[in-house]
C-alpha positions as CSV (number, residue, x, y, z in Angstrom):
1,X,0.0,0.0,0.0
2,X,1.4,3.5,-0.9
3,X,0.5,6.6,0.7
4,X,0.2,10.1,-0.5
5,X,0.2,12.6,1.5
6,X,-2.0,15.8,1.6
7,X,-0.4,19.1,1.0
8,X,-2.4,21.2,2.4
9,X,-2.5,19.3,6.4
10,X,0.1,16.5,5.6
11,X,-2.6,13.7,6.4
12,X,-1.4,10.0,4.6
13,X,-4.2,9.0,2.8
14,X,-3.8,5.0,1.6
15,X,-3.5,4.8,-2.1
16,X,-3.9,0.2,-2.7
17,X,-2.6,-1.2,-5.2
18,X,-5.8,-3.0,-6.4
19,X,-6.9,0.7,-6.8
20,X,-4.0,1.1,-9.1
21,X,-4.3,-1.7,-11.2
22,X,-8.1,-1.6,-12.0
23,X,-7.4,2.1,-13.0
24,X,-4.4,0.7,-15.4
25,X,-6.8,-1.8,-16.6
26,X,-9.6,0.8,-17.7
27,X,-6.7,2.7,-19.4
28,X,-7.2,5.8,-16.8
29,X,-4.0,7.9,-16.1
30,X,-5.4,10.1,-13.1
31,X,-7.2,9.6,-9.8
32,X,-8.9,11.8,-7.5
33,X,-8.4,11.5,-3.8
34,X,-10.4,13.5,-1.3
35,X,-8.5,14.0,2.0
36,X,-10.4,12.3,5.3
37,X,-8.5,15.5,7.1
38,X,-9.4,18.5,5.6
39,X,-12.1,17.1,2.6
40,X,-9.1,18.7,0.0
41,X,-9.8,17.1,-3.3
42,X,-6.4,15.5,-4.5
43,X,-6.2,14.7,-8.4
44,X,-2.9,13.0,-9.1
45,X,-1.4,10.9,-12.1
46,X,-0.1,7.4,-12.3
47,X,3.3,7.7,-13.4
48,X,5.8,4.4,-14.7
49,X,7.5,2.5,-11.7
50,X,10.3,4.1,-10.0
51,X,13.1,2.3,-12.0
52,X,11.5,2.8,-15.5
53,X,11.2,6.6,-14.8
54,X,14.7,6.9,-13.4
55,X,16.1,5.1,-16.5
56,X,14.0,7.6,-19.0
57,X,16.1,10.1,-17.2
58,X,19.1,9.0,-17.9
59,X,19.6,8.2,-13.7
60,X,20.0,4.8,-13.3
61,X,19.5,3.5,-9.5
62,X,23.1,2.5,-7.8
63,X,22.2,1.5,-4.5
64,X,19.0,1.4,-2.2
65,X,18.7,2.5,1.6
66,X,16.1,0.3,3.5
67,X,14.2,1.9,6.5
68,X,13.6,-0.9,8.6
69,X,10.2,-1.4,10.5
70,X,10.0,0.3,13.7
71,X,7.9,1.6,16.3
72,X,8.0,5.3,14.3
73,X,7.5,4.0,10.7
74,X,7.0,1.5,8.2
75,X,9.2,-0.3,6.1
76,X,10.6,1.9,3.4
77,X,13.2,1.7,0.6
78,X,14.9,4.2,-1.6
79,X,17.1,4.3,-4.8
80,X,20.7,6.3,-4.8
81,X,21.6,8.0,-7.6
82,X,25.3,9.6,-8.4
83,X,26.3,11.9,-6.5
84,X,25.0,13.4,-3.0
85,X,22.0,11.5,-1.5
86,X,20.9,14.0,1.4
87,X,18.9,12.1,3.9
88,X,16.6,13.6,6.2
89,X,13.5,12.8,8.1
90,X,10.3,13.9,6.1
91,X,8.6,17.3,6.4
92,X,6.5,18.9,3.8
93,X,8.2,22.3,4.2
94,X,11.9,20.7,3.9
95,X,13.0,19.1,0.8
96,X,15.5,16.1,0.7
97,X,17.0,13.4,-1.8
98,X,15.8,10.8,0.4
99,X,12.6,11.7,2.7
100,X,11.9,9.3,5.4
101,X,8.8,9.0,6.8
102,X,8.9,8.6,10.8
103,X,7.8,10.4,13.8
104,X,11.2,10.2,15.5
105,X,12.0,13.5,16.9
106,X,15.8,12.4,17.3
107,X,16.1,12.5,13.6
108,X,16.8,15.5,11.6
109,X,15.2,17.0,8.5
110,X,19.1,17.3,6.9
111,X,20.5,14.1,8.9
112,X,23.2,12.6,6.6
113,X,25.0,12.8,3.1
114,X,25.5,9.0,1.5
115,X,27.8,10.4,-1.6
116,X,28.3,7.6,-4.7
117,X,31.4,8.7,-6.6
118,X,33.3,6.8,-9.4
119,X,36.7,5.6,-8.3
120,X,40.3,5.6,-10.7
121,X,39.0,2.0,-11.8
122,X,35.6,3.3,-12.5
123,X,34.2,1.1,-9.7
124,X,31.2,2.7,-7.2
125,X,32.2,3.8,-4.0
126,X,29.4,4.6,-1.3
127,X,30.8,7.3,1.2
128,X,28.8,8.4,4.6
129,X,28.7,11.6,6.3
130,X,27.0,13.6,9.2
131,X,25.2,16.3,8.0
132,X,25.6,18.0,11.4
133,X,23.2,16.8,13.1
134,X,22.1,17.0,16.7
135,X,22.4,12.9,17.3
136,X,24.8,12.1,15.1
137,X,25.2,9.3,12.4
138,X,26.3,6.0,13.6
139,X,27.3,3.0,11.2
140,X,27.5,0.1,12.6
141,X,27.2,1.3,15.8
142,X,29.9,4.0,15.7
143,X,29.6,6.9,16.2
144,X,30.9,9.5,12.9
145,X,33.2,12.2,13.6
146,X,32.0,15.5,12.3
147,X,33.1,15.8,8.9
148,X,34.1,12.2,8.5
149,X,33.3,10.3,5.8
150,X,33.2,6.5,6.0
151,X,32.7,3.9,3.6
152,X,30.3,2.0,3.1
153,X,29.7,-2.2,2.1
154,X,26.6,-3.7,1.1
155,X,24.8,-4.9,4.6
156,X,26.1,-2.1,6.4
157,X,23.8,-0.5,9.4
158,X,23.4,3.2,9.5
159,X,21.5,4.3,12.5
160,X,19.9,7.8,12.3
161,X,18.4,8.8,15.8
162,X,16.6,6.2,16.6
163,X,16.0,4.9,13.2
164,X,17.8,2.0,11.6
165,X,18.4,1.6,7.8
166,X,20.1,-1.1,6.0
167,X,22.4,-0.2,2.8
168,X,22.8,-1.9,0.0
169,X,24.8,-1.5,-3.6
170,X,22.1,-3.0,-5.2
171,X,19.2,-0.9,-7.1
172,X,16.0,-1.5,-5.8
173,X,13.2,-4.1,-7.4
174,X,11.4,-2.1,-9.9
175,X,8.2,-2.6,-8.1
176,X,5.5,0.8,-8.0
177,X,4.7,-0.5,-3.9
């Protein structure tokens, strides 16, 4: 199940995929969403899954950062592109690479910076950094250093206030949920 999220009072609002597909199925390309919060009518449009649409930009995905469950959020992954990945916690006034949903107050809106960069052999390397934060950015349980950057392996645990993500050099499956 996907959620969308109202702009005008930041209520999720459940979007299923059923509700997806039978609109696919019909041929429709938009859907209108009326928020349970503050009756705002939402009209939005389908658009490809995340790894079609990133290749059509010429972005392919290099990685993915899995959220994993907790007592804050749900489980949640992301793609990482070239370059700097900011990651933050979500807030509709703050904008962010990588927005992560939770209602932990120990994480910030500009947490970290997981940079991808091209090595002299042309192979991927995955670097982690505090984004001065008030916490701090632990991987694998230690603690960074401000303006250290640390490398990072496929499996690795990066824990963000009280949130816990899982990194990997593998693109994400190219599923819409």
């Amino acid at each position: 199940m996907k959620k969308i999220f109202c702009p005008k009072c930041d209520t999720p609002i459940p979007l299923t995929r059923q509700r997806i597909d039978e609109m696919r199925a019909k041929g429709e390309e938009r859907i209108s969403l009326v928020c349970p919060q503050c009756a705002r009518q939402l009209n939005l449009r389908i658009r490809l899954p995340r790894e079609e649409a990133t290749q059509q930009m010429g972005r392919p995905a290099l990685g993915s950062l899995t959220v994993i469950e907790n007592v804050f959020a749900h489980k949640q992954t992301f793609p990482l592109f070239l370059g700097d990945n900011h990651i933050g916690r979500r807030n509709k006034d703050t904008k962010t690479d990588i927005p992560i949903v939770t209602a932990d107050p120990s994480m910030d809106r500009h947490h970290a910076i997981l940079r991808i960069s091209k090595g002299k052999t042309g192979r991927l390397r995955f670097a982690l950094s505090d984004d001065d934060s008030h916490v701090g950015t632990f991987v694998g349980g230690r603690i960074l250093e401000p303006r250290e950057w640390c490398y990072l392996e496929s499996g690795d645990v990066i824990t963000l206030g009280a949130t816990s993500i899982i990194f990997s050099d593998a693109a994400p499956a190219d599923e819409l949920f």
